[in-house]
C-alpha positions in Angstrom: 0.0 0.0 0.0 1.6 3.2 -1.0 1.3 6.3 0.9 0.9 9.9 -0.9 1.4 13.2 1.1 0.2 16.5 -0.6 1.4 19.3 1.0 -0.1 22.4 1.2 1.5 25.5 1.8 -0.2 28.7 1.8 1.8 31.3 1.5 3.8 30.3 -1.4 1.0 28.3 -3.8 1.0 30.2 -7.1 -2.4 28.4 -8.1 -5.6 29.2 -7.5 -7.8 27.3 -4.9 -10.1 25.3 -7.9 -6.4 24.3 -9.6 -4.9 22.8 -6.3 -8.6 20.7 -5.4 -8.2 19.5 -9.0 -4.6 18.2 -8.4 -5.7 16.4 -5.1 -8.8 14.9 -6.4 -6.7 13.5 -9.4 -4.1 12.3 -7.2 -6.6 10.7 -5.1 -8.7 9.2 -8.0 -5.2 7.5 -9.5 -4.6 5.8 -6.1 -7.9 5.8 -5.1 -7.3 1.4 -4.2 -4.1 1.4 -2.5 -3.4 5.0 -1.2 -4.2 7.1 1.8 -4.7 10.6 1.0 -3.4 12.9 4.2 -3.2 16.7 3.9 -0.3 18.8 6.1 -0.5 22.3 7.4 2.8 23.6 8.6 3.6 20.2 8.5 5.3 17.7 6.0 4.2 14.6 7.8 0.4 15.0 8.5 -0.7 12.1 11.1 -4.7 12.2 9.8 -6.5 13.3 7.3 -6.1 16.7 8.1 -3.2 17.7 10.3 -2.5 21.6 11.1 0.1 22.5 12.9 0.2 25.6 14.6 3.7 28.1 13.2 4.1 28.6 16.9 3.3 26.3 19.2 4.8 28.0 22.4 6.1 31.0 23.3 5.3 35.0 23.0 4.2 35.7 19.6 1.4 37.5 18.7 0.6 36.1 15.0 -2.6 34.5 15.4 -3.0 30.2 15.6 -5.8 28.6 14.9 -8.7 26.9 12.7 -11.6 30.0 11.2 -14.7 27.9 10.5 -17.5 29.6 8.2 -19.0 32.5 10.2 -23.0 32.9 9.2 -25.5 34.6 10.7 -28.8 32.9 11.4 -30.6 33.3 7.9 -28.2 32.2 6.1 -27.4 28.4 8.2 -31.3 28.4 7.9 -31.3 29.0 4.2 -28.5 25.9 4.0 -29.8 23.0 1.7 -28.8 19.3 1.6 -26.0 19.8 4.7 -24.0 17.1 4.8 -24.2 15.5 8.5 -21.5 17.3 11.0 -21.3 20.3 9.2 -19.9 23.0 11.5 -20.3 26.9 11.2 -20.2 29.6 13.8 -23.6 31.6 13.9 -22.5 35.6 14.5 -25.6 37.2 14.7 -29.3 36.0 15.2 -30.5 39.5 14.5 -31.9 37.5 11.0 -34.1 35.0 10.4 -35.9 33.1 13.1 -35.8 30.4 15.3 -37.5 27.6 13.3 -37.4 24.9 10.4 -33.4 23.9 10.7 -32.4 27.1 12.9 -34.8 25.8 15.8 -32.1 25.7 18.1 -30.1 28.6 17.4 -30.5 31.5 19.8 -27.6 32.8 20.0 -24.2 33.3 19.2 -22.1 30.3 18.7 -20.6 27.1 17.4 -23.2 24.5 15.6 -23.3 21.7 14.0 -25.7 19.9 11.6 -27.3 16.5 12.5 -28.9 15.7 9.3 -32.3 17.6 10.9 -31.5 20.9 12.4 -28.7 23.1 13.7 -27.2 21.8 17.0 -25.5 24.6 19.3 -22.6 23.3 20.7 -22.7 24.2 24.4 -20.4 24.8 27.5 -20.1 21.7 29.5 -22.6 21.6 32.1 -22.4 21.2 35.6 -23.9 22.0 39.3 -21.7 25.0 39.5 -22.9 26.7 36.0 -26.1 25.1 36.2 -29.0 23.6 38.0 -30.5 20.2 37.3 -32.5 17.4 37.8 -31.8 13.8 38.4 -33.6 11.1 36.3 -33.1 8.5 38.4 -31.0 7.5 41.4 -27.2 7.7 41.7 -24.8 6.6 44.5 -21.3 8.7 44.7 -18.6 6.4 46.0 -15.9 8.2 48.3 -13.3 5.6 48.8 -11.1 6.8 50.8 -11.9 10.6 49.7 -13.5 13.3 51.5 -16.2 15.4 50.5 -16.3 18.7 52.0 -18.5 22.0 51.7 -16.8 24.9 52.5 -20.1 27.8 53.6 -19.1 31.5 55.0 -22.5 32.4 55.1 -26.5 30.8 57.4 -27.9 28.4 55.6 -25.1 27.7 53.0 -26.0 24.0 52.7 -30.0 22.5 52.8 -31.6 19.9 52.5 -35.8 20.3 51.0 -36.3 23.7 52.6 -35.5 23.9 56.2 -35.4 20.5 56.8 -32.0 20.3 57.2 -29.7 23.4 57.3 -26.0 24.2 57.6 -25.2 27.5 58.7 -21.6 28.0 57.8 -21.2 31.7 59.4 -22.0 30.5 62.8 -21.4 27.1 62.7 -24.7 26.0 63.2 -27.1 23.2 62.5 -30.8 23.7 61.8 -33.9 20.8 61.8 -36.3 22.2 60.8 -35.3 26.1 61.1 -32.9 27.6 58.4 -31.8 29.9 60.6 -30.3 28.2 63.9 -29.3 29.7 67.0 -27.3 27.2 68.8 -25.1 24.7 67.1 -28.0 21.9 66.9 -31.4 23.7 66.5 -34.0 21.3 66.2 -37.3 22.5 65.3 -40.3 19.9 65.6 -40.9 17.0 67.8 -37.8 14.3 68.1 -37.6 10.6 68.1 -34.3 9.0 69.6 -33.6 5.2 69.3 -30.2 4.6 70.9 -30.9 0.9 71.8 -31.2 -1.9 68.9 -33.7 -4.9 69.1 -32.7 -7.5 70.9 -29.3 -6.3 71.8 -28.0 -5.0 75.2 -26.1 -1.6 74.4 -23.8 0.4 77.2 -23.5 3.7 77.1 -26.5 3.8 74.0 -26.6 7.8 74.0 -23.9 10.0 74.7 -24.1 13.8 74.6 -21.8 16.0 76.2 -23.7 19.0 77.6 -21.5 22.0 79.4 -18.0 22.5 80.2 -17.5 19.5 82.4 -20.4 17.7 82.8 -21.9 14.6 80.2 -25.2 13.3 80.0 -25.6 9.3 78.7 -28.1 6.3 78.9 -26.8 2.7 79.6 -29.6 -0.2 80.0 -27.0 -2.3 81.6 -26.1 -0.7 84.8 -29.7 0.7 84.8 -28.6 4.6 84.7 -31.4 5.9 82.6 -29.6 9.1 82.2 -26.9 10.3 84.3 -25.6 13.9 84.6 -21.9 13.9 86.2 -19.7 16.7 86.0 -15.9 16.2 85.2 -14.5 19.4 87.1 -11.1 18.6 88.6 -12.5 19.9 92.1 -15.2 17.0 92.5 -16.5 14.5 89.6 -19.2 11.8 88.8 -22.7 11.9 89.3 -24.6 14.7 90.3 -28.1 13.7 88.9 -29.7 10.9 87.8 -32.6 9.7 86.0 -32.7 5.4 86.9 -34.9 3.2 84.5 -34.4 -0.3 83.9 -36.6 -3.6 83.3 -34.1 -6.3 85.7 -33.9 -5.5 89.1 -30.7 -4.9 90.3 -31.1 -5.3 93.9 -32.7 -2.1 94.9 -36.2 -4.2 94.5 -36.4 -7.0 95.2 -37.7 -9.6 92.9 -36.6 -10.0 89.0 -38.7 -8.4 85.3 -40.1 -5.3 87.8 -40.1 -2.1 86.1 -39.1 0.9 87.9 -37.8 4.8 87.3 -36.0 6.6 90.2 -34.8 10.7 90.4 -31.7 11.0 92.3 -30.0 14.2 92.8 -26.6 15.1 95.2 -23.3 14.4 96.0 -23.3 11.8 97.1 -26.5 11.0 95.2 -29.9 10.9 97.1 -32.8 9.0 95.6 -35.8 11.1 96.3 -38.1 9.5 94.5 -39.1 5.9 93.0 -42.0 5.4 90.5 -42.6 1.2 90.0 -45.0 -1.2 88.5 -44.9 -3.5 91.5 -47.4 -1.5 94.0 -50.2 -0.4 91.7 -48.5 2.8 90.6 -47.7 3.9 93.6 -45.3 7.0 93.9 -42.6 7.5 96.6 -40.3 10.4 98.0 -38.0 9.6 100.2 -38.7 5.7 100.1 -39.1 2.5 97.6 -42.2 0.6 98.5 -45.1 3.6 98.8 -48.7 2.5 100.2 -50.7 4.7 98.9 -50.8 7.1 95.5 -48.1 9.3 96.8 -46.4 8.8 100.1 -43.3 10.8 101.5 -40.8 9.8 104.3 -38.7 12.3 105.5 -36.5 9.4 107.4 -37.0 11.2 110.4 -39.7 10.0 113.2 -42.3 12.5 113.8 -41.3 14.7 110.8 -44.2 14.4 107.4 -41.8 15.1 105.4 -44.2 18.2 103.5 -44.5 21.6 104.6 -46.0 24.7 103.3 -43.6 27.7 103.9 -45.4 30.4 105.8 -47.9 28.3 107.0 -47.1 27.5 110.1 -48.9 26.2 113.3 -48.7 30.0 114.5 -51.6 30.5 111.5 -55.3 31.1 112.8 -57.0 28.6 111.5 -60.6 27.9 112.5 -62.4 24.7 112.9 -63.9 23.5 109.5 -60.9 25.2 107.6 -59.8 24.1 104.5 -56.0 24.5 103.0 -56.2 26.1 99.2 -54.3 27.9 97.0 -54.3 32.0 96.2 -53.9 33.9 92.9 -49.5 33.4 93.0 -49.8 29.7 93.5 -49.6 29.7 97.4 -51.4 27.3 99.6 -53.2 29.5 102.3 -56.1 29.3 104.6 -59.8 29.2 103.5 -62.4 30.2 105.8 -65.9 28.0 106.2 -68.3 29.0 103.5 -71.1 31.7 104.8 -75.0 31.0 103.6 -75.2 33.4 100.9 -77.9 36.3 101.2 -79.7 38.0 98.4 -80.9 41.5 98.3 -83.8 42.6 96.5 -85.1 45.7 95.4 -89.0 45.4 94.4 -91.5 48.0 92.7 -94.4 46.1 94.5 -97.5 45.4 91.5 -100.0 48.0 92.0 -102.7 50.1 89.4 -100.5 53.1 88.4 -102.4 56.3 86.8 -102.6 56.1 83.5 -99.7 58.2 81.4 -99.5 58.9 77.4 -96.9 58.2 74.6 -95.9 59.4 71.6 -92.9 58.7 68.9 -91.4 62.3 70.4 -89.2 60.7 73.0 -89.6 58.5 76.1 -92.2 58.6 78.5 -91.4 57.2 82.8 -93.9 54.2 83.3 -95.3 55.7 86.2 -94.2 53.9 89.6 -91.1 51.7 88.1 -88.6 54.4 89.1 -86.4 52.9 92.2 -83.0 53.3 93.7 -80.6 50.8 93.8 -77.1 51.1 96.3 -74.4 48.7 95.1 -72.2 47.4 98.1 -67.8 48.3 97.5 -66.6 45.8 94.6 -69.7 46.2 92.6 -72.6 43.8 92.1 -73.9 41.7 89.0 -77.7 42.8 89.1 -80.2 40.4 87.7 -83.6 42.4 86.5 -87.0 41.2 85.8 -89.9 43.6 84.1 -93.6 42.9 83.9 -96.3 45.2 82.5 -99.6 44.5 81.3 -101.6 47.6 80.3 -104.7 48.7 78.1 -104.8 51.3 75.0 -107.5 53.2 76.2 -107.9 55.5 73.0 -106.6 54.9 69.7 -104.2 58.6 68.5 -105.2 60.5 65.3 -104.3 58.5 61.9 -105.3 55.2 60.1 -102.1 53.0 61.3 -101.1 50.7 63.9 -97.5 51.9 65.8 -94.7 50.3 67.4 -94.1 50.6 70.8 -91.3 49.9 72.7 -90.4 49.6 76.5 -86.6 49.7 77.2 -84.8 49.6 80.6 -82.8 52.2 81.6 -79.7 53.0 84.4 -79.3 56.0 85.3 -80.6 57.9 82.9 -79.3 55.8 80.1 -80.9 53.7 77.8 -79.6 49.9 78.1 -80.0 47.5 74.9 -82.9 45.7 77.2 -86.0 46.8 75.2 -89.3 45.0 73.6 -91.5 46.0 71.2 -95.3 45.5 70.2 -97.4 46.4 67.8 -100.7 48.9 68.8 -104.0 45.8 68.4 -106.7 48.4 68.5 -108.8 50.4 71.1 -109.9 48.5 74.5 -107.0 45.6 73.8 -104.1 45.0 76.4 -101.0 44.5 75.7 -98.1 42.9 77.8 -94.0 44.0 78.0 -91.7 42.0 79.8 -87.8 42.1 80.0 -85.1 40.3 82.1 -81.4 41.4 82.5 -78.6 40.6 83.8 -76.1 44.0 84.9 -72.8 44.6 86.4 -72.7 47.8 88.3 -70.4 49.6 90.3 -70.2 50.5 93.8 -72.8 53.7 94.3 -76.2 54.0 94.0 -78.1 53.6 90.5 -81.2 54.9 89.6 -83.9 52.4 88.0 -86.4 52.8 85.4 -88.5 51.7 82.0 -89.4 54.4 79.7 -92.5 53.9 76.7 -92.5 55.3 73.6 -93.7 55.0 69.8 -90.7 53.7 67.7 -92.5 53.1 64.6 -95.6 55.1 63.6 -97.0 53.2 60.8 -99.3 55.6 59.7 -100.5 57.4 62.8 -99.9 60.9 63.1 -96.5 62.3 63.9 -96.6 63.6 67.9 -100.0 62.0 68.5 -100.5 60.9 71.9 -101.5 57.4 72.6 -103.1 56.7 76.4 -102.1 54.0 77.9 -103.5 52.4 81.4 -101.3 49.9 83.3 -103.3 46.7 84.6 -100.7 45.0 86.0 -96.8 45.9 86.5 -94.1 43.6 88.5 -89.9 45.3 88.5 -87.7 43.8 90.6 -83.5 43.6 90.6 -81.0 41.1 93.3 -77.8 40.8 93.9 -76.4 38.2 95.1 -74.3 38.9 98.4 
């Protein structure tokens, strides 16, 4: 197999660029069975079918290296017909034409390429710190023996789905649930630890160092629920403890009892013992309570409870009962009194008759009473009765509205009812019941009448009205 090189030098070809692709493709159709047509560039020994080397490889020059591919703008790559697959041009303006047919894809400046249906842009390589993405389907990274490290200066540099998870890399802080933690593990939202594995025995299942010197861990085996101990060089090991275990350990007797004890002190002092061998009974100061709750002060003649201030210097009366005030102190109640009521009572009797019009608001005759409030103020009930008769019907062809409202002290209250006029000779009946705070003092008591609606009888007309029956009471309670 023979081997032909055709060289190609630029600068010093005297022919013209149809002359030398005639040469070549005569060349190439003599040898066309045996030979390998390679074309050099600065080079006399081209290694493929096109080799260009660059006149200066290395160094300061300024002459310009390099491969100029066909620059277009977008009209005219869209205007292209029969492209040969992998053509490549570089699109220089997209100010013509428009982004369909073969030029779908071109929207900007750049390199593309043809893949026998449209204009492919050759883009930057992509990755998650250019550009965000989405996964389409799982993936596993595999460290080996390499770390993986995120390096944040500012809260919440690193999450994970919102604030579920959140590094805050200016504070060195760890948020659940919060993306903006406080301490250096914020947890937002209840928690669910599981330090101890099914059907294994673990020592020391949870550790968590909490202060300068003290540490805080669980161990099921030597029954220390959790145990708080400091580790100060002046005095360590326990200074609180939580016990809980399921194998008695000596303490009580018997094996499979459940129990949970609170110790505090140095040395410790078990104060008190909760356990499912005495019908939930709770102890302070011992392990085998009688009753619900039962305290020994480990001193004969001592209860082991005591109220501060509340001594046996306090007067208290027979029949007194201990209770508790408005700050949480137990004090001394005395014996309930029988509770009084006061009344104050317009008896029922036949007033004189008085008139009412839709001008303002008439005194029922005889409801008018005084009421004194003792200091503190009283919540006044109030009950109103009053039957009466329209003894003459007022100028006019309607039927009004009249209304009977309480007031106190001058002042109308939102008690009120209201009937409609029935005709002349007819009765009609008001009643009202109330329930009103009032203030220390005394308080003036009254119903008013008057026409709130006219319905056709004359403005001002006066309307008589005779009572047959009244009833106006209000009580306090004392």
């Amino acid at each position: 197999m023979h081997k032909i090189t055709l060289l190609y030098f630029i600068k010093n070809n005297p022919y013209n660029y149809e002359k030398i692709t005639l040469s070549i493709v005569i060349a190439l159709t003599t040898f066309s069975a045996k030979t390998i047509a390679q074309v050099g560039i600065n080079t006399t020994t081209p290694a493929a079918t096109l080799d260009i080397i660059p006149k200066n490889s290395t160094g300061t020059s300024t002459t310009v290296d390099g491969l100029l591919v066909p620059r277009v703008d977008r009209q005219r790559a869209q205007s292209m017909a029969s492209v040969p697959v992998s053509t490549l041009i570089y699109v220089n303006s997209t100010a013509t034409g428009t982004q369909t047919g073969t030029a779908i894809n071109i929207d900007a400046v750049g390199f593309y390429y043809y893949n026998g249906t449209a204009w492919v842009k050759i883009s930057p390589p992509l990755n998650i710190y250019n550009t965000n993405g989405t996964l389409t389907g799982n993936r596993t990274v595999t460290q080996g023996a390499s770390t993986l490290a995120f390096t944040s200066n500012i809260v919440n540099g690193f999450s994970v789905a919102g604030n579920t998870f959140s590094a805050d890399g200016a504070n060195s802080r760890i948020g659940i649930g919060t993306a903006a933690p406080t301490t250096k593990l914020h947890v937002e939202g209840s928690q669910f630890l599981n330090a101890a594995v099914t059907g294994a025995a673990t020592k020391d299942a949870l550790n968590i160092n909490v202060g300068q010197d003290g540490f805080l861990y669980g161990n099921r085996t030597d029954n220390f629920g959790i145990n708080i101990r400091t580790n100060s060089s002046a005095d360590t090991g326990p200074i609180a403890r939580i016990n809980f275990g399921d194998i008695s350990t000596g303490t009580i007797s018997g094996n499979g009892q459940r129990y949970m004890s609170f110790s505090v002190g140095k040395p410790l002092n078990e104060l008190m013992y909760l356990t499912n061998v005495n019908g939930g009974n709770v102890g302070i100061g011992t392990i085998s309570p009688n009753t619900k709750l039962e305290v020994n002060s480990g001193t004969a003649g001592i209860s082991g409870m005591r109220f501060t201030n509340l001594t046996s210097a306090t007067t208290v009366g027979a029949g007194q009962t201990l209770g508790v005030d408005n700050l949480g102190n137990v004090v001394t109640l005395p014996n309930p009194t029988t509770a009084s009521v006061t009344t104050f009572e317009v008896a029922s009797t036949t007033e004189p008759t008085f008139n009412v019009s839709d001008t303002g608001y008439t005194i029922i005759s005889g409801t008018s009473q005084n009421v004194t409030i003792p200091a503190g103020g009283k919540t006044l009930f109030i009950n109103f009765m009053l039957g009466i008769d329209y003894l003459s019907l007022p100028p006019g062809s309607g039927g009004g509205n009249y209304q009977a409202t309480l007031f106190i002290d001058g002042v109308a209250t939102n008690e009120y009812m209201v009937t409609q006029e029935s005709g002349v000779g007819l009765q009609t009946q008001f009643s009202l019941s109330s329930v009103k705070f009032l203030t220390a003092g005394s308080h003036t008591l009254d119903v008013r009448m008057r026409r709130s609606a006219n319905n056709g009888t004359t403005p001002g007309a006066l309307m008589t009205c005779s009572p047959i029956s009244m009833s106006f009471n209000a009580s306090y309670i004392n």
